[in-house]
C-alpha positions as CSV (number, residue, x, y, z in Angstrom):
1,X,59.9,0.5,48.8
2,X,61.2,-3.1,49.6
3,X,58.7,-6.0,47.4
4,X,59.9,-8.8,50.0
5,X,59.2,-6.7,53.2
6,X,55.9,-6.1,51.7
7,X,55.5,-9.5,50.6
8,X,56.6,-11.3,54.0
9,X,54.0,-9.0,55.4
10,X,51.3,-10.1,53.3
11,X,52.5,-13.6,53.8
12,X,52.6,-13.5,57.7
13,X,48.8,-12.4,57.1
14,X,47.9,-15.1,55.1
15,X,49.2,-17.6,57.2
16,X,47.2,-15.9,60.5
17,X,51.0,-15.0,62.4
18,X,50.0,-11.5,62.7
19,X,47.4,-10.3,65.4
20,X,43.7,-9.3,63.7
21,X,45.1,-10.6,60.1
22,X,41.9,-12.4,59.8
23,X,40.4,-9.1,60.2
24,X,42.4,-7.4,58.2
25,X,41.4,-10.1,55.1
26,X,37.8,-10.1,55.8
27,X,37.6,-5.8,55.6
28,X,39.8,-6.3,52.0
29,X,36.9,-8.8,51.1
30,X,34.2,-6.9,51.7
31,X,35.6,-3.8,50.1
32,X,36.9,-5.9,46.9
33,X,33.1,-7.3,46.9
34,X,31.4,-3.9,47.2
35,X,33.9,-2.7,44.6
36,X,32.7,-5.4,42.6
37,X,28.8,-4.8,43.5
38,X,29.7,-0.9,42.6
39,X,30.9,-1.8,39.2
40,X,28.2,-4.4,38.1
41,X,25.7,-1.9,38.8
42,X,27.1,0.5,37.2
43,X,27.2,-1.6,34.2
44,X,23.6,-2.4,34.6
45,X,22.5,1.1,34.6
46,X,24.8,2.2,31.4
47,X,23.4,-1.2,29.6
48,X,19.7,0.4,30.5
49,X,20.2,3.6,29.5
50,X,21.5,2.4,26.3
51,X,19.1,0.5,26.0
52,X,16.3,3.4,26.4
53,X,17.9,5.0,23.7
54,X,17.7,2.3,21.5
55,X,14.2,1.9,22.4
56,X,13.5,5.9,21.7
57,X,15.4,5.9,18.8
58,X,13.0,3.2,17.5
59,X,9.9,4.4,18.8
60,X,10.8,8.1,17.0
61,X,11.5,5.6,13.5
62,X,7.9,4.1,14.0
63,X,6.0,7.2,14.4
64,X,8.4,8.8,11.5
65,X,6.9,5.8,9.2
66,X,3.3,6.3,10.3
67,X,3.1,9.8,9.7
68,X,4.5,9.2,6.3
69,X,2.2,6.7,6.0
70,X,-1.0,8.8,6.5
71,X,0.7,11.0,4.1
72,X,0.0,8.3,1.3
73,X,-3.4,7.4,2.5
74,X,-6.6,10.1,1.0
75,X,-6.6,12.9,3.8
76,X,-10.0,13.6,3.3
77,X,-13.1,12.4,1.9
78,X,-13.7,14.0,-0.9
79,X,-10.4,13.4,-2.4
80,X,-11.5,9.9,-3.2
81,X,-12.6,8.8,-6.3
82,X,-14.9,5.9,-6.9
83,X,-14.3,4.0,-9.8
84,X,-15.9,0.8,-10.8
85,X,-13.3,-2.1,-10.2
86,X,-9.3,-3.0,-9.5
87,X,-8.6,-3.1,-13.3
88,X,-9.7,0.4,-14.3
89,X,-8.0,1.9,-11.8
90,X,-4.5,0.3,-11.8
91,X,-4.9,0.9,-15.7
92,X,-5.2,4.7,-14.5
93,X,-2.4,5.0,-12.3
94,X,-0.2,2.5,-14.3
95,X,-0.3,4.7,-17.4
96,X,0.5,7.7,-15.5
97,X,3.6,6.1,-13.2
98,X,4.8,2.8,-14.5
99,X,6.6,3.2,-17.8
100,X,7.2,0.8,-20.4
101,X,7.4,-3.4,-19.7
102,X,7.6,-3.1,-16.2
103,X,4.4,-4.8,-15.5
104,X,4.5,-8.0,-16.3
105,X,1.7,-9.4,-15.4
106,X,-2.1,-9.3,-14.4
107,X,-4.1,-11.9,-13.3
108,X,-8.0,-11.3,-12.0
109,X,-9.0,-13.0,-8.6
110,X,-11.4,-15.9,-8.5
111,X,-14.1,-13.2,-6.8
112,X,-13.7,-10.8,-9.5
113,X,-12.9,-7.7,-7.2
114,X,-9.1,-8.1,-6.7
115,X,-6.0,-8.2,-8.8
116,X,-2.8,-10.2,-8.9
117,X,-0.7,-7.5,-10.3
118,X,3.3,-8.0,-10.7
119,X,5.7,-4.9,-11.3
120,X,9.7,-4.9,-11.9
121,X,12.4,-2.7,-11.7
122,X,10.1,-0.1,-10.1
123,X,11.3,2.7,-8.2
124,X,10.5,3.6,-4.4
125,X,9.0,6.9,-5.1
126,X,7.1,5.3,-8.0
127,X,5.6,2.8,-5.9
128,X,4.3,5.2,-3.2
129,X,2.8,7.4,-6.0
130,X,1.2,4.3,-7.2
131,X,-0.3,3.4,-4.1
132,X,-1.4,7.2,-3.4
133,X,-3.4,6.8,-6.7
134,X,-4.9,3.6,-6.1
135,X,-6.0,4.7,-2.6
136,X,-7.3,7.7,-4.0
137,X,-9.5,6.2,-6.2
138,X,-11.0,3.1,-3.2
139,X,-7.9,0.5,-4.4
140,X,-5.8,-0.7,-1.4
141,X,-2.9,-3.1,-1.6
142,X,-4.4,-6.1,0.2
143,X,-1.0,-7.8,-0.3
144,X,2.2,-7.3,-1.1
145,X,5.6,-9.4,-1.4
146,X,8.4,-6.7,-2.6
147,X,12.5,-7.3,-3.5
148,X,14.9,-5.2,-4.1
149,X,16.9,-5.8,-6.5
150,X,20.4,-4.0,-6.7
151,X,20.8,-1.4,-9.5
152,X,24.6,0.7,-9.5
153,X,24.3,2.8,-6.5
154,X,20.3,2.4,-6.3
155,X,18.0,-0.2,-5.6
156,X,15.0,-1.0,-7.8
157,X,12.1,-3.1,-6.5
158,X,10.4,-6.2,-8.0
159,X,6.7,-7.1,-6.4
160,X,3.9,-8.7,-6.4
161,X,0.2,-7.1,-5.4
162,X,-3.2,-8.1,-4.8
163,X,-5.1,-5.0,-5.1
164,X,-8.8,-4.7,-4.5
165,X,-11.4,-2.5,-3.1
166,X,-11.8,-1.8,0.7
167,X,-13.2,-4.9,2.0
C-alpha cells in the first residue's frame, strides 16, 4: 500500500480533476454526518436511560423513607395516648430515652401549647424512638432544625424542636 498514490488520489479529488469527485465527496459527507447523527443519538438514549435509573433509584429511596415513616407514626387509634400538654409528655419520653445532660434546654411557647425543646449529642435511633413516643401520646414535632455533629466513626445529632399538639 503506497501513502502518496493514495494521497495524489485524494488530492486529484479535492481539486475536482477526477470525473464524479464531487460526488464522491458529497456521498463521504452524508455518510460522516449520518455517522455522526447515529452516534449523538445514541448518546441521547444512553444519557436517558441513565437517567431513568437515577430517577427509579430515587423514587424507590422516597417510598423506602415513607414507609419507614408511617412506621414511626401511631398505626392505629387506640394506640394513642392523650395526655394533658407538650411538657408532660416530653418529660415522659425524655426520661425513658434521653440520658443524662443532653437536654439542654426548654422553653414554653407564647400560646402555652408548644415547646422549644433543645437536645445534644443524641443518637438517630434515639431520636426516632423519641418522636414514636411523643406521637404516641398526641405530641408531633411541629419543627425541627437538626446537625450532626461528627463523633469517631458515628455521628451524633444536636437539635432543636418545637413540639406541640396536633394543630
Amino acid at each position: 500500500m503506497n501513502f502518496d498514490v493514495h494521497s495524489n488520489q485524494v488530492r486529484s479529488i479535492l481539486r475536482g480533476d477526477v470525473n464524479g469527485g464531487a460526488r464522491f465527496l458529497l456521498v463521504a459527507l452524508c455518510v460522516v454526518v449520518a455517522w455522526g447523527a447515529a452516534g449523538w443519538m445514541n448518546g441521547l438514549s444512553r444519557s436517558s436511560a441513565s437517567s431513568l435509573t437515577l430517577q427509579r433509584g430515587r423514587y424507590a429511596s422516597l417510598v423506602r423513607l415513607a414507609a419507614e415513616y408511617r412506621a414511626i407514626a401511631p398505626g392505629q387509634k387506640g394506640e394513642k395516648m392523650e395526655t394533658s400538654d407538650a411538657l408532660t409528655a416530653f418529660n415522659q419520653v425524655a426520661s425513658d430515652i434521653v440520658q443524662g445532660d443532653r437536654v439542654s434546654r426548654i422553653v414554653p411557647m407564647p400560646d402555652g401549647k408548644r415547646l422549644s425543646v433543645e437536645i445534644n449529642r443524641i443518637y438517630a435511633e434515639e431520636l426516632a424512638e423519641m418522636i414514636r413516643g411523643l406521637m404516641i401520646r398526641g405530641i408531633y414535632v411541629i419543627s425541627a432544625e437538626i446537625r450532626a455533629i461528627p463523633s469517631g466513626e458515628e455521628r451524633l445529632l444536636s437539635m432543636t424542636l418545637i413540639i406541640g399538639p396536633d394543630m
